[in-house]
C-alpha positions in Angstrom: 91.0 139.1 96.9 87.4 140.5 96.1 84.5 138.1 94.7 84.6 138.0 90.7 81.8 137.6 88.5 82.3 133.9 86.7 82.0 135.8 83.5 84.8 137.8 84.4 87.3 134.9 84.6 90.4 135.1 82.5 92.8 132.8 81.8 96.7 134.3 81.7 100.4 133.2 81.5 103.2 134.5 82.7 105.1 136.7 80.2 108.5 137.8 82.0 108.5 138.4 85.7 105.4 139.6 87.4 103.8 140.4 83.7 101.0 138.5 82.5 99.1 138.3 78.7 95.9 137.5 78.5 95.1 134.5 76.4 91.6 133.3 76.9 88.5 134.0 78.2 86.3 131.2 80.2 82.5 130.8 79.7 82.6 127.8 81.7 84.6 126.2 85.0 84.6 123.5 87.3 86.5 122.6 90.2 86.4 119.8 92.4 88.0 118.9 95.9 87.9 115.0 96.9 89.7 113.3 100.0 89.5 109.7 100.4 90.4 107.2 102.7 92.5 104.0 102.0 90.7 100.9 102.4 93.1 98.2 103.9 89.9 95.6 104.6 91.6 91.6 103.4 89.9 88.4 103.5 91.4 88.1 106.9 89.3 91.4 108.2 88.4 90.6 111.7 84.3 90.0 111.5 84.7 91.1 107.6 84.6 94.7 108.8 86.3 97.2 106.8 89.5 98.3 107.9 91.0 101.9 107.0 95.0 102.4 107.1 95.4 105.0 109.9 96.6 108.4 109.1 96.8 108.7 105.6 94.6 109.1 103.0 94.3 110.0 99.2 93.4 113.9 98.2 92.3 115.9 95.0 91.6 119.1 93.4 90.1 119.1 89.6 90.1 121.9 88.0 88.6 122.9 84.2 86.9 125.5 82.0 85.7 125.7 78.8 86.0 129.1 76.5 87.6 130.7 74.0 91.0 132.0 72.8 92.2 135.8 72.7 93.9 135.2 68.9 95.7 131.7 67.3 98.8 133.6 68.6 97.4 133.0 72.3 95.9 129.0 70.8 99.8 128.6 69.8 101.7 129.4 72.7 99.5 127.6 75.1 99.9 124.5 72.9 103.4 124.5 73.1 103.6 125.3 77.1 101.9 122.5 77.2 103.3 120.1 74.6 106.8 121.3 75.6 106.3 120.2 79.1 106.6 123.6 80.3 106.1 125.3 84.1 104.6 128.6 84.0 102.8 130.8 86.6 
């Protein structure tokens, strides 16, 4: 995929198969990776050093925006993907 401007950024939602509608437009975005290891250290801790739990670990991705909607027809049916629990690409 070729570089975007951020400008350019458009959020969309799937609308059949393999057809997408525009509904918003983002003047703003964010995302965040974060991996993190699992502290296991107890009272116990040999010399009170800290003791990590091999092989595992906790990860994240965050990721938001801030813009505007196309129409209230787009506002609506993003609120109710959402508040009907909804899956869509």
């Amino acid at each position: 995929m070729a570089a975007q401007r951020g400008k350019d950024i458009l959020l969309k939602i799937a609308h059949g198969t393999d057809q997408f509608e525009t509904c918003a437009g983002l003047r703003t975005k964010r995302i965040a990776f974060n991996a993190e290891t699992v502290d296991v250290t107890d009272a116990d801790a040999a010399g009170r050093w800290r003791q990590l739990l091999a092989g595992s670990g906790v990860q994240r991705a965050s990721i938001s925006g801030s813009g505007i909607f196309k129409d209230a027809t787009s506002d609506a049916l993003i609120r109710s993907v959402f508040f009907d629990g909804e899956i869509r690409n």
